[in-house]
Structures are given as C-alpha cells and as structure tokens.
DRENSE-475215 format. One record per residue (C-alpha): residue number from 1; residue in three letters; x, y, z. Coordinates in Angstrom, 2 decimals. Example, Ala and Ser with C-alpha at 12.3 -4.5 7.8 and 13.67 -1.06 7.14 Angstrom:
! DRENSE-475215
+-----+-----+---------+---------+---------+
:   k :   r :       X :       Y :       Z :
+-----+-----+---------+---------+---------+
:   1 : ALA :   12.30 :   -4.50 :    7.80 :
:   2 : SER :   13.67 :   -1.06 :    7.14 :
+-----+-----+---------+---------+---------+
***
This chain:
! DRENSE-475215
+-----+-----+---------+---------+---------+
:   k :   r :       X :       Y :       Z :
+-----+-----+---------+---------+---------+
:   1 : UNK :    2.96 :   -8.38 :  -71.79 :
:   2 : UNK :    6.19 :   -8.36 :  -74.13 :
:   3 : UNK :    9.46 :   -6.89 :  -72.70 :
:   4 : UNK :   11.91 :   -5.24 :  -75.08 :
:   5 : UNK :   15.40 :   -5.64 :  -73.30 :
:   6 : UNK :   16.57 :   -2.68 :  -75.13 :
:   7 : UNK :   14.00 :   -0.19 :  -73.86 :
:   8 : UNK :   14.40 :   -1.49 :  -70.05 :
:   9 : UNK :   17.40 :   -0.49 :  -67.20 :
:  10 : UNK :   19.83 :   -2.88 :  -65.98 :
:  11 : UNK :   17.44 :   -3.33 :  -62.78 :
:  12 : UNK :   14.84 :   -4.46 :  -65.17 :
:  13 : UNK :   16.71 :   -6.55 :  -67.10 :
:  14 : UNK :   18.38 :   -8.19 :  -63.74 :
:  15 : UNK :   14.90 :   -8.38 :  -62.44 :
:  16 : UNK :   13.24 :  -10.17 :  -65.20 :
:  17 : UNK :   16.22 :  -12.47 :  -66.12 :
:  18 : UNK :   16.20 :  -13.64 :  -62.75 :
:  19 : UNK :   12.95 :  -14.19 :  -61.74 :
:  20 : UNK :   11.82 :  -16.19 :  -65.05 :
:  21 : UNK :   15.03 :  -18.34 :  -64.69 :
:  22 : UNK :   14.97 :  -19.77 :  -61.99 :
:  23 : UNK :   15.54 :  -21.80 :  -59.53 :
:  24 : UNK :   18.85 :  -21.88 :  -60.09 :
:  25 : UNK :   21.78 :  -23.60 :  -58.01 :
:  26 : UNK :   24.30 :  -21.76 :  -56.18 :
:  27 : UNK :   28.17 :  -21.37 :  -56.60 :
:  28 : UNK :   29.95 :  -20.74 :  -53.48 :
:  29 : UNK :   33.01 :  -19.97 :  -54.48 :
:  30 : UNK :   36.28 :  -19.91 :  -52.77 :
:  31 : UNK :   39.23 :  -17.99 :  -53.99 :
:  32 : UNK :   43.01 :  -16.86 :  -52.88 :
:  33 : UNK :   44.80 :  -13.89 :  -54.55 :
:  34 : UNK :   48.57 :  -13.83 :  -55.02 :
:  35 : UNK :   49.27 :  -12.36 :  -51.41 :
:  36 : UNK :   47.42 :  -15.55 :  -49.87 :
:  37 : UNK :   43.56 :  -13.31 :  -49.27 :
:  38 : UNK :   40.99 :  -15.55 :  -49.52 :
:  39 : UNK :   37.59 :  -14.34 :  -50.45 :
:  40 : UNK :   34.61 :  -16.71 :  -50.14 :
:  41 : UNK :   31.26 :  -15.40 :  -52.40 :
:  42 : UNK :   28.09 :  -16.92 :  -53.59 :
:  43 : UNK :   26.80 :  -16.97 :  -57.38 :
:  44 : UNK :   23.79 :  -18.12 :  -58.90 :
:  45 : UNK :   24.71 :  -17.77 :  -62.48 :
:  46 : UNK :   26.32 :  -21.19 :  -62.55 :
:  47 : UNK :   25.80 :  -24.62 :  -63.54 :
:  48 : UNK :   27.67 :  -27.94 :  -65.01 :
:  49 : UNK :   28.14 :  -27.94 :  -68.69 :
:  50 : UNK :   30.11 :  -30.87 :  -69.00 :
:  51 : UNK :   30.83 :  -34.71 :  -67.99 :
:  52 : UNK :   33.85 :  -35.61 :  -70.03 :
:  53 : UNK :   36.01 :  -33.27 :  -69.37 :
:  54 : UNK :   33.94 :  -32.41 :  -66.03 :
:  55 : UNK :   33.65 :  -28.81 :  -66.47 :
:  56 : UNK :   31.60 :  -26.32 :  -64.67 :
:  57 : UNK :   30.30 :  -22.82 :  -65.37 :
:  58 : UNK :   30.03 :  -19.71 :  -62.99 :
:  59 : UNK :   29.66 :  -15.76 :  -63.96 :
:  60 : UNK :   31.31 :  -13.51 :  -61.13 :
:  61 : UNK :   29.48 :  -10.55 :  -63.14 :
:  62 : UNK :   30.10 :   -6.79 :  -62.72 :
:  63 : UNK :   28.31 :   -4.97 :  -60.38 :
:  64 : UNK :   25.03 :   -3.40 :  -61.56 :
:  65 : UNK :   25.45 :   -0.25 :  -59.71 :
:  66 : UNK :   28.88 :    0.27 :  -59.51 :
:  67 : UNK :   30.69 :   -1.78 :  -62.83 :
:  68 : UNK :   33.41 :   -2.91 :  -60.40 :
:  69 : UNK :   35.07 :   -6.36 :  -60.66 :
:  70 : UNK :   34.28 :   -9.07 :  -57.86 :
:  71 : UNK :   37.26 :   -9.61 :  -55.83 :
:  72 : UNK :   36.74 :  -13.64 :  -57.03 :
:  73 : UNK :   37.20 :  -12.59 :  -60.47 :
:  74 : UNK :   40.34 :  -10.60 :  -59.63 :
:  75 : UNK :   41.64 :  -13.68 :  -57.46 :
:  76 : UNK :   41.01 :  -16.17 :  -60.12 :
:  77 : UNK :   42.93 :  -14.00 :  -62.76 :
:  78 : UNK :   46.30 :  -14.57 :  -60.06 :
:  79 : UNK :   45.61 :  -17.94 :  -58.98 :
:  80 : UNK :   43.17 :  -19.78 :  -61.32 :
:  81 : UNK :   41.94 :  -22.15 :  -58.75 :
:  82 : UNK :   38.80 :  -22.33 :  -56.92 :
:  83 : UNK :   36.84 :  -24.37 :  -54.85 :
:  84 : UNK :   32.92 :  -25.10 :  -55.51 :
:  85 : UNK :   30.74 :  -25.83 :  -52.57 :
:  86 : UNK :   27.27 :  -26.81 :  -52.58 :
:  87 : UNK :   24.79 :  -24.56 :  -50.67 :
:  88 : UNK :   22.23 :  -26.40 :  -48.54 :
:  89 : UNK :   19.57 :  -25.33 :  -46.31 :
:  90 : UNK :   21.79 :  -25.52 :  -42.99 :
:  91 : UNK :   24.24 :  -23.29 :  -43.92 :
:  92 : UNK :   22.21 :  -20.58 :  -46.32 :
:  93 : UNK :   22.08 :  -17.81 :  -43.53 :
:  94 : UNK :   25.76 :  -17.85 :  -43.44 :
:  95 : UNK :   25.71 :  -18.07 :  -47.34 :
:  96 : UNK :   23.77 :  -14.81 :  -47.44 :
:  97 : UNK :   25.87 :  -13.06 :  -45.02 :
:  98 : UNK :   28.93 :  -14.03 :  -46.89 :
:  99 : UNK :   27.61 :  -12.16 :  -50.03 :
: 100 : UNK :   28.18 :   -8.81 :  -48.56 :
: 101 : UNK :   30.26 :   -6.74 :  -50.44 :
: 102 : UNK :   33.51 :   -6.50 :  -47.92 :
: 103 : UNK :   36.80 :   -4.87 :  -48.60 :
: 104 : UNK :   39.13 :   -7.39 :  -50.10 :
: 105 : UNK :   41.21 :   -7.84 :  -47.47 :
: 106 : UNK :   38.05 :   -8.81 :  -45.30 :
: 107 : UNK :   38.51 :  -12.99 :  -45.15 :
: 108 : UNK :   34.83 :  -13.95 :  -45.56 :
: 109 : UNK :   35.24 :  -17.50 :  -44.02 :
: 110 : UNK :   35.52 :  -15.51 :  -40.75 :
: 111 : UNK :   33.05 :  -13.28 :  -41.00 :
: 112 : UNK :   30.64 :  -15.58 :  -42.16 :
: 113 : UNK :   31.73 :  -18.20 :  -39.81 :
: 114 : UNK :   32.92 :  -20.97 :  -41.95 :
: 115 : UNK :   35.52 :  -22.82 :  -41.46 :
: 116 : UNK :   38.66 :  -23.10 :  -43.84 :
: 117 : UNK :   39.16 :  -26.81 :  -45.15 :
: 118 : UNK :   42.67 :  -27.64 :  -46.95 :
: 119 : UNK :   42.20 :  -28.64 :  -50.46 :
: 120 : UNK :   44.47 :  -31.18 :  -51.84 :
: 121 : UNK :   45.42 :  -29.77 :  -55.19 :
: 122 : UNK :   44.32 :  -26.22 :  -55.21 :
: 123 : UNK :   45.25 :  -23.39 :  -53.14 :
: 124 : UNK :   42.19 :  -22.24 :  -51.80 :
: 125 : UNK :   40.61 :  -23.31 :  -49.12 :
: 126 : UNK :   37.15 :  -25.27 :  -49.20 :
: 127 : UNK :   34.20 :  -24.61 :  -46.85 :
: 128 : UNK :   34.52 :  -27.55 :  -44.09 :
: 129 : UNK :   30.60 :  -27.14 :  -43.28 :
: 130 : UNK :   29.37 :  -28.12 :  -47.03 :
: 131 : UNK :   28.44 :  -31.53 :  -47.65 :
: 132 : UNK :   29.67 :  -31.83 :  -51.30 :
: 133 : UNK :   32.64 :  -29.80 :  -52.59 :
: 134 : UNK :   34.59 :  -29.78 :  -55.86 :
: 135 : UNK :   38.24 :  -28.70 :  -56.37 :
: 136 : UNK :   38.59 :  -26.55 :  -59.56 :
: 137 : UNK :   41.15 :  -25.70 :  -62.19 :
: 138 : UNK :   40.32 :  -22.58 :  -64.22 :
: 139 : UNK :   40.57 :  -23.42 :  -67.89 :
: 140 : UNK :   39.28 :  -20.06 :  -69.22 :
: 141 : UNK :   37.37 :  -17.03 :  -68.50 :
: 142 : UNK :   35.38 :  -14.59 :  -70.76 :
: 143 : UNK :   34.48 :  -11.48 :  -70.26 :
: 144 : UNK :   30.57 :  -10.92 :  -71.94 :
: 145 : UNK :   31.15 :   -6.41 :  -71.86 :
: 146 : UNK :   32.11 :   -3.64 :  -69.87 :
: 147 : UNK :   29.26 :   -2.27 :  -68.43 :
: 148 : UNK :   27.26 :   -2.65 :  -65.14 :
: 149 : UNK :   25.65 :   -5.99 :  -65.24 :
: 150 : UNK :   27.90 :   -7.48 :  -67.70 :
: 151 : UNK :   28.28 :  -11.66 :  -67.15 :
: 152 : UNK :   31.81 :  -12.77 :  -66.57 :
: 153 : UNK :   32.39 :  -16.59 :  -67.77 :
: 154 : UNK :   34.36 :  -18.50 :  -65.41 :
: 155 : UNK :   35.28 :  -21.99 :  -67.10 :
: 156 : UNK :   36.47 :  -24.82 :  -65.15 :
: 157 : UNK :   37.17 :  -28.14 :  -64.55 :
: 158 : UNK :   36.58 :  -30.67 :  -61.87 :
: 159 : UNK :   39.53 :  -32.09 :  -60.15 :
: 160 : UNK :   38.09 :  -34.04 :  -57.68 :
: 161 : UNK :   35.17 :  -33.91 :  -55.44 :
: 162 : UNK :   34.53 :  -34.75 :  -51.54 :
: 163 : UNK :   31.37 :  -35.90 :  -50.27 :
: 164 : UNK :   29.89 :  -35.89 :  -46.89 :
: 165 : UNK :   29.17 :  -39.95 :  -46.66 :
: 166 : UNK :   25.69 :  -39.18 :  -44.61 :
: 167 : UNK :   24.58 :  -38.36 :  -48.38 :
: 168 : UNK :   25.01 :  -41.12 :  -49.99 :
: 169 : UNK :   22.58 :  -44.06 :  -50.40 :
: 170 : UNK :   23.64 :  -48.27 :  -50.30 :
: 171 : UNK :   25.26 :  -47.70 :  -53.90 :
: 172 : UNK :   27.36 :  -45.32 :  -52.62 :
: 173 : UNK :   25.62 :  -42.12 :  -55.10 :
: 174 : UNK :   24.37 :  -39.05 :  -53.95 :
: 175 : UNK :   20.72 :  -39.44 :  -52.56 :
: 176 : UNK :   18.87 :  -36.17 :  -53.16 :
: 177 : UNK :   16.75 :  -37.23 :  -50.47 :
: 178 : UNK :   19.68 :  -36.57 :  -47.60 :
: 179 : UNK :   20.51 :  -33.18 :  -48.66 :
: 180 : UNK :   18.21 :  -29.94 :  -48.21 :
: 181 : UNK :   19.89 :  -28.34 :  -51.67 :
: 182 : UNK :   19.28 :  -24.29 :  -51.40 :
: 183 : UNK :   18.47 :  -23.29 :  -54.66 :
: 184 : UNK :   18.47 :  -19.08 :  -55.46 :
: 185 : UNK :   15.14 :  -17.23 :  -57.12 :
: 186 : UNK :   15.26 :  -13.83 :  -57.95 :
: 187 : UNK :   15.49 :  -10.87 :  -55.24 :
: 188 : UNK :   15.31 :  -12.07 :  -51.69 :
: 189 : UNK :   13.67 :  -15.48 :  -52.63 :
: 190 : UNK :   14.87 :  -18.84 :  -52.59 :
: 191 : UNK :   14.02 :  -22.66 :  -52.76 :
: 192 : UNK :   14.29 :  -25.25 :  -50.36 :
: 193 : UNK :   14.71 :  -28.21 :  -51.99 :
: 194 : UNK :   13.30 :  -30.60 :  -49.64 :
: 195 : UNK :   12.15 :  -34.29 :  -49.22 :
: 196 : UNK :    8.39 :  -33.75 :  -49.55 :
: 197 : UNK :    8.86 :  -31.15 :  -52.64 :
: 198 : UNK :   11.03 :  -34.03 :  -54.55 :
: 199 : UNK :    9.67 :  -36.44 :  -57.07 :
: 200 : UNK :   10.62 :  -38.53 :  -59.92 :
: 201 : UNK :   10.05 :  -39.06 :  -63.58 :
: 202 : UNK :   10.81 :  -42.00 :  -65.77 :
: 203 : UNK :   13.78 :  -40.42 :  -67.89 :
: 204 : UNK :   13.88 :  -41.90 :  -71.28 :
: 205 : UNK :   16.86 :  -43.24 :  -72.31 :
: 206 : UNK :   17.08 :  -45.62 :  -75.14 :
: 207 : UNK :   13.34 :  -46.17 :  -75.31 :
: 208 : UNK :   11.42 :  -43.78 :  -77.45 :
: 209 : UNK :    8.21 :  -43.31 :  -75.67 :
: 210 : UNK :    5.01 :  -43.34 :  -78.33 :
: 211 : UNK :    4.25 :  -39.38 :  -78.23 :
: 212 : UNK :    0.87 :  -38.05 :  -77.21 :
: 213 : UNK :    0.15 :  -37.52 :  -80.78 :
: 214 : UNK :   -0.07 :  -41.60 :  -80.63 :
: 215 : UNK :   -3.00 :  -41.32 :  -77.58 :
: 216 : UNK :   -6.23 :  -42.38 :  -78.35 :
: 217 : UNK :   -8.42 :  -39.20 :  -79.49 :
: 218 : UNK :  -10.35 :  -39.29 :  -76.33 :
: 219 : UNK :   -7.68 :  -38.41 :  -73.95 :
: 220 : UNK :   -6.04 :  -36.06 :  -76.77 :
: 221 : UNK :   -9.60 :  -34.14 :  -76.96 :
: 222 : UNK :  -10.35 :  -34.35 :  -72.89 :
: 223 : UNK :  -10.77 :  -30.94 :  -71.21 :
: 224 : UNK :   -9.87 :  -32.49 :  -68.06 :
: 225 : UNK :   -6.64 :  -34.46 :  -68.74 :
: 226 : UNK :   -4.09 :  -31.50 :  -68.85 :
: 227 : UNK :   -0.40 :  -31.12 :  -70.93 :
: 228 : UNK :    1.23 :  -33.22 :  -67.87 :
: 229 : UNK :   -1.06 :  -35.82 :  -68.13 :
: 230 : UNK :   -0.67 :  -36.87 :  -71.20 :
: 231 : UNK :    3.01 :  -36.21 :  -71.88 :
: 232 : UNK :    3.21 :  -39.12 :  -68.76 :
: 233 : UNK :    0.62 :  -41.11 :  -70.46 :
: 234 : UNK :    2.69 :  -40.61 :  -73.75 :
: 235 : UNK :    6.14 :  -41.64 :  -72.20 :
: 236 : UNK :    5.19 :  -45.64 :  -72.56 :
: 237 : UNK :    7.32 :  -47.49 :  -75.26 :
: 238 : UNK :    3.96 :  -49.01 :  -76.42 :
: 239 : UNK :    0.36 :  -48.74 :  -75.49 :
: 240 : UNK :    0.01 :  -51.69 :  -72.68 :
: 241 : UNK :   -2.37 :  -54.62 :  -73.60 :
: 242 : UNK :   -6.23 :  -55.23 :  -72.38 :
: 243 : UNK :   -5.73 :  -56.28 :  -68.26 :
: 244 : UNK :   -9.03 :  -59.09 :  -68.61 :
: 245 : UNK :   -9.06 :  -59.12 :  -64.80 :
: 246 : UNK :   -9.07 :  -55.22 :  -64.35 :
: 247 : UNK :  -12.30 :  -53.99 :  -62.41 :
: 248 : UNK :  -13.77 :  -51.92 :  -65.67 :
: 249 : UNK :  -17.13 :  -50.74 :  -63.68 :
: 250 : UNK :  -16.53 :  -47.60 :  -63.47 :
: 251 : UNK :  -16.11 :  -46.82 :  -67.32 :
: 252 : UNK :  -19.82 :  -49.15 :  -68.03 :
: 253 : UNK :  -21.28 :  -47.09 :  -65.51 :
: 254 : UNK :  -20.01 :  -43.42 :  -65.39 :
: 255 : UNK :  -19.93 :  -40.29 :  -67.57 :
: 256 : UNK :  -17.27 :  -39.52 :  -69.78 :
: 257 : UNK :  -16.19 :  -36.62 :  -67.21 :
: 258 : UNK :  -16.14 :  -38.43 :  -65.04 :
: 259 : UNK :  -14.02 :  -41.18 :  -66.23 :
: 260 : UNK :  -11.82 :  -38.02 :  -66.91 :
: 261 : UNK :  -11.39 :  -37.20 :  -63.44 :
: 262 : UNK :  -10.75 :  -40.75 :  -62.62 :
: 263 : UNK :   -7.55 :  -41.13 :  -64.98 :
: 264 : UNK :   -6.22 :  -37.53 :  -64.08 :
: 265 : UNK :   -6.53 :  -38.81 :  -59.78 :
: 266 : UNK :   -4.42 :  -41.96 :  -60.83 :
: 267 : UNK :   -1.87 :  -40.16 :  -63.04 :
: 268 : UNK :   -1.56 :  -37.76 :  -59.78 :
: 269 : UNK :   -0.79 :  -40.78 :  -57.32 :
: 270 : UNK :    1.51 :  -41.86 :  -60.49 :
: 271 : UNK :   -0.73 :  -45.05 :  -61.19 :
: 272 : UNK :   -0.09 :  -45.29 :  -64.48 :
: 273 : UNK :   -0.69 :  -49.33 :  -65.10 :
: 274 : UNK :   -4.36 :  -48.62 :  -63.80 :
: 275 : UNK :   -4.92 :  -45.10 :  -65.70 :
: 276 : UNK :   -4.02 :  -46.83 :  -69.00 :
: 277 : UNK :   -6.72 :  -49.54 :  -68.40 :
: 278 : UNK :   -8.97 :  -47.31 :  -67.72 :
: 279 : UNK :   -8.15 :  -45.76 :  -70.83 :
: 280 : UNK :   -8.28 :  -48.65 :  -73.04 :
: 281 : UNK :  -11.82 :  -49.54 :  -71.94 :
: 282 : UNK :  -13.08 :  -45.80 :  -72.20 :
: 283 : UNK :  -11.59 :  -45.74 :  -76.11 :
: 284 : UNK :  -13.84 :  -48.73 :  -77.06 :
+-----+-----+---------+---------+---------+
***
C-alpha cells in the first residue's frame, strides 16, 4: 500500500506519522507564563539534536481538531524557559493524566500529582518525581503553518541537568539498566523500556568494519542467515584467523542447512568468535 499525504485528513496523516515513527521519547515539559501559571504537558515530538551547544528539540503543535495554541507554547513565548523531564515507567499514569487539555489557569503539577521542584536558573518549576531533568533556555521557536496539526519547533539549550544518583553506574554515567524509560507509540500505545527488552551492539567508531559485501559467498547466498546476521557478522575490522583448536565436527559432518542454523543460534546468543569459525571451516 502507498499513502499520498495529500489525498488523506489530518487524522490520517497524525495516524500514520505516528505509528511508523516510533518509539519515540517523551518531553515533559514544564512552563510558567508572565503571571507566574505553570502548566506541566507531555510531547512526543522531541528529541536531542545537539552536543556542543547541548540543544534539544520539542514541537508543542496545534491542535488537530481545534488549531488552538498549547498553553506551553504561549508560556514559552513570555518566559522562554522550560524544564525537560524524563518520563519513566513509575510515573507514566500521572504523565497521561497530565496531558488533559485543562484551562490555563488549571496548575497541572496538582492535578496530576507532581510535585513542584525549584530550578536553579530558570523559572519554572521541575517535576521532583523524575529521575533525570534538564533546565532549558529557549533559543528559538518556529512555527511549521497555521492549520490544525501544524508542528511548532521549540529550540533549546541545556543549562544543566540533575540526576537521580540510583541511576548511575561505578563511572558515575547513566545506566540504562536502572531506569524503566517510557517511550510513546502512536494512539494509546506505548513502550516500556525495560531491562530484559535492552541489548547492545558494538558501535563502530574509528574502525571500519569489512561490509557484508566482504563475507564469504556462502553466508552472502544462505537462505537461513537473515539481513541482521550478517550486518553483525560484517561489523569485524577483519575476518578473524583459522582457531586450530576449534571443535570443527559439526561442519565435516552436517548439511549445509544445517551448518546454517548453527551460525544463525550463535549470532542469536551473540557468539560471534565461535560463528566466525564455523564460518571459516564451512567456506573451505
């Protein structure tokens, strides 16, 4: 199926966008008009663009139905501060709640009951119950149109950040394994983000890893062996040398789907050393 965007509604559009891009992390933001109301809303359309300047990215957007302004985009256009507090799984109930569309005067903090942390160098408060939160100064906004729907660019910069020391691992960095990030899908779904669900992948760096146009032909052509496979196969620097003390047996003595198999189970349980050897024997 192929979608035209310019034969579809808003709610198609909003539906589509959001479903295919996602998971996506959450902006709770925390705002204060001119008068001292603070208003306390979650986003999804956000992200960090930047490390140097540290600069992050939100859209407040217009409402769909109605093409009214969020009361954090009207705040931030008095007082261009804002705090940024991570969403996890212990506090995503109140999150939700917090989304509901109250008059402005309504403080959200209460009614979702947070509780109001002084910042340091920004006027609005920060939400005491998140683990991680970041003090922002806007540095721009941009409005992206004037209809329904339309995405509203909130640009700004990290002043500092406080961080809940029960997250942090013996180096003193953020362990993803200590906090149960909430991540937002599209309609009524989200993501918990949770120890079992995590895992790791070499990141290349400096290294160039050899490419799985470099594989030998066998694994390139195998039916088995899927697109994951061999990209983790392929991120290697160079092709490891012949292991003489390596139990080969099971490539003298099995099929070639078989052997398959074999490599695809070890590149699952992220043995990579033994796959390769495997490999090396089945190529010859």
């Amino acid at each position: 199926m192929t979608i035209n965007f310019q034969d579809i509604d808003i709610r198609e559009k909003q539906h589509f966008l959001q479903h295919a891009i996602a998971p996506r992390p959450i902006c709770f933001a925390s705002t204060i008009d001119q008068l001292g109301n603070v208003n306390l809303s979650p986003f999804s359309f956000f992200n960090v663009f930047s490390s140097n300047p540290p600069i992050v990215v939100f859209s407040p957007s217009r409402s769909g139905r109605t093409n009214t302004l969020k009361d954090t985009f009207l705040n931030l256009t008095q007082v261009p501060e804002v705090g940024i507090n991570i969403v996890d799984y212990d506090m995503i109930h109140q999150v939700s709640l917090s989304s509901c569309e109250y008059p402005s005067e309504i403080n959200e903090f209460l009614k979702a009951g947070f509780t109001m942390q002084a910042a340091d160098d920004i006027k609005p408060p920060l939400v005491k119950e998140s683990k991680i939160k970041m003090e922002c100064r806007v540095t721009d906004i941009k409005e992206l149109g004037d209809e329904g729907g339309a995405g509203i660019l909130v640009i700004a910069e990290v002043l500092k950040m406080h961080i809940d020391e029960n997250t942090l691992d013996d180096t003193g960095h953020i362990d993803p394994l200590k906090i149960r990030h909430v991540a937002r899908m599209g309609g009524d779904w989200y993501i918990d983000v949770k120890p079992p669900y995590l895992f790791k992948i070499p990141k290349p760096v400096t290294a160039l890893g050899i490419g799985v146009d470099n594989l030998p032909r066998k694994v390139i052509d195998s039916k088995i062996l899927t697109g994951n496979h061999r990209g983790q196969l392929a991120n290697i620097v160079a092709i490891p040398d012949w292991d003489e003390d390596f139990d080969d047996s099971l490539v003298l003595n099995t099929h070639n789907s078989a052997i398959d198999r074999r490599i695809a189970e070890l590149l699952d349980q992220e043995k990579l050393e033994e796959a390769w050897q495997i490999i090396l024997r089945w190529d010859t």
